[in-house]
N, C-alpha and C positions, 0 to 999 in steps of 0.2 A: 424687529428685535431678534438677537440669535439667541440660538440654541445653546447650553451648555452642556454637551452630551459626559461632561466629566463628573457629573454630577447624579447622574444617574445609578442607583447602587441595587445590587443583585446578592443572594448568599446569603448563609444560617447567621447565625447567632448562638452567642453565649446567656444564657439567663441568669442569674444572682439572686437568689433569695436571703435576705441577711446580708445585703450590701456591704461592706466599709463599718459595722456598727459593732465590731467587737467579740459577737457571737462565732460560732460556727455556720459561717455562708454553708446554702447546700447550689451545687453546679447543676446546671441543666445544659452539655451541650450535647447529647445525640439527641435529637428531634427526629419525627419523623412530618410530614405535610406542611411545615413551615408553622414559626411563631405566630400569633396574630397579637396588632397592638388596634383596643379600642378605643378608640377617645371619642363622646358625644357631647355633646351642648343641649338644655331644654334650655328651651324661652316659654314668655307670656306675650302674645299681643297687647298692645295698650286701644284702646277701645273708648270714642267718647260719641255719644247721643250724635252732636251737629254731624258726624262724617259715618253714623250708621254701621255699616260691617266693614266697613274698611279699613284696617287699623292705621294708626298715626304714627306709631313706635313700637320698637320691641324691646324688651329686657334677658337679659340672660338671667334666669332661674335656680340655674345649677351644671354641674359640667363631671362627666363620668369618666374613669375610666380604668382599664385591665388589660391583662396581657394572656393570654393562651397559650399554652407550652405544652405541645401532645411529644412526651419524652417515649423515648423507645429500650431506655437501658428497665431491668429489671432488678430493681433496688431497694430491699427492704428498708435499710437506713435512713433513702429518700424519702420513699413510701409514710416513714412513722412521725419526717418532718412537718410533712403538707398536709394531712388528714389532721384534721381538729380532732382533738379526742383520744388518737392513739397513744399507742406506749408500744416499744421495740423491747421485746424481750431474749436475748442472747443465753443459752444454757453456759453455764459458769464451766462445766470440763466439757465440753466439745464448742468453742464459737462458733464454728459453721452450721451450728442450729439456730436458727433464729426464726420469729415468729412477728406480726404486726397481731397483736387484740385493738379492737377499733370497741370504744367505749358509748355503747345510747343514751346510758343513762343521766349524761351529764349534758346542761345546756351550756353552751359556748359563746361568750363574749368573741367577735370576731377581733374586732378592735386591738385587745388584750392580745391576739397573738400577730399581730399584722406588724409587719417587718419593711424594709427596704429594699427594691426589686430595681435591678438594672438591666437592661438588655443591651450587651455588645454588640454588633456586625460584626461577622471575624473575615471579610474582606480582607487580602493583602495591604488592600490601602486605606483602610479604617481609622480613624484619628477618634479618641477622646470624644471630640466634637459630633460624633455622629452616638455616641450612645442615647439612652431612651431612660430616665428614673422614675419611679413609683414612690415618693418620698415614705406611703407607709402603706400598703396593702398585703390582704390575711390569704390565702391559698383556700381556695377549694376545690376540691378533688371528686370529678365523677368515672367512675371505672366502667368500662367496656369489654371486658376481656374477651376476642375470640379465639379461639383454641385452634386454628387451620396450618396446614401444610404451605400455603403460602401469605403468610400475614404477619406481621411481626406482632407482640403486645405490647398496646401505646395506653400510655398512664397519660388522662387527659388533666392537669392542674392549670387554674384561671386563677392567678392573681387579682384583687379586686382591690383598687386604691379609694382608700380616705385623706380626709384634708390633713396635714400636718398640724396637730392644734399651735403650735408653738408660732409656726409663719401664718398658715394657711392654706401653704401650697400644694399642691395633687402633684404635679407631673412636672418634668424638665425636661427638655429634648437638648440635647446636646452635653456638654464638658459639665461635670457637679461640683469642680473645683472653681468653675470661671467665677 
């Protein structure tokens, strides 16, 4: 069988939070150590006395999955999208003050903020067909900030996908128009 070395694909990505749905998307494309897409699978062995430990079948259980976006721009705006909880507050006569408060005291339905996430390739030769969707997953946000003379500050958000109630579906790999 050959090879199809045209198929092979290399290079960042565009991220999409608030896909196509109306809202104000927020853009993810400076990255810094590359996007990560997870996608898992649990099963159950099927198990019957006559064949002892050996299982006979498997089922799939449930199937996960997220996307990791270690962004490198320094973005309050971004910052107040993806943190559950916050609020972006702009001083009314100077805009260039601005502030993220990140709120404890409130519990958060994840769900209730979980959005539509696509990942572009931004390849030259990138078609439609190679995007990545999240039909509906929430942002979570863990901060690392180190302060050094050589490091950049990478704002780590992991989009985390749930089932679409309306279809069902988690994830799409390819064109969301086909």
């Amino acid at each position: 069988m050959a090879s199809d070395i045209t198929k092979i694909q290399l290079g960042p990505c565009r991220v999409t939070f608030d896909a196509g749905l109306g809202g104000t998307p927020v853009v993810f494309e400076t990255t810094q150590g590359g996007v990560l897409l997870n996608y898992d699978e649990t099963s159950r062995e099927i198990k019957v006395d006559q064949f002892g430990d050996t299982p006979v079948g498997e089922i799939i259980i449930g199937r996960n999955a997220s996307i990791e976006v270690p962004f490198a721009e320094k973005d309050l705006d971004k910052l107040s999208k993806i943190i559950p909880g916050s609020k972006l507050t702009t001083n009314g006569t100077a805009p260039t003050k601005k502030r993220v408060d990140i709120d404890a005291s409130k519990v958060i339905n994840l769900l209730s903020i979980a959005k539509m996430v696509k990942l572009e390739p931004l390849a030259a030769d990138a078609t439609p067909n190679d995007a990545i969707v999240l039909y509906k997953a929430a942002p979570r946000t863990n901060l690392k900030y180190k302060f050094s003379y050589d490091g950049e500050l990478i704002t780590n958000v992991t989009f985390k996908a749930y089932p679409d109630t309306a279809t069902g579906y988690l994830v799409a790999f390819g064109d969301i128009t086909a």
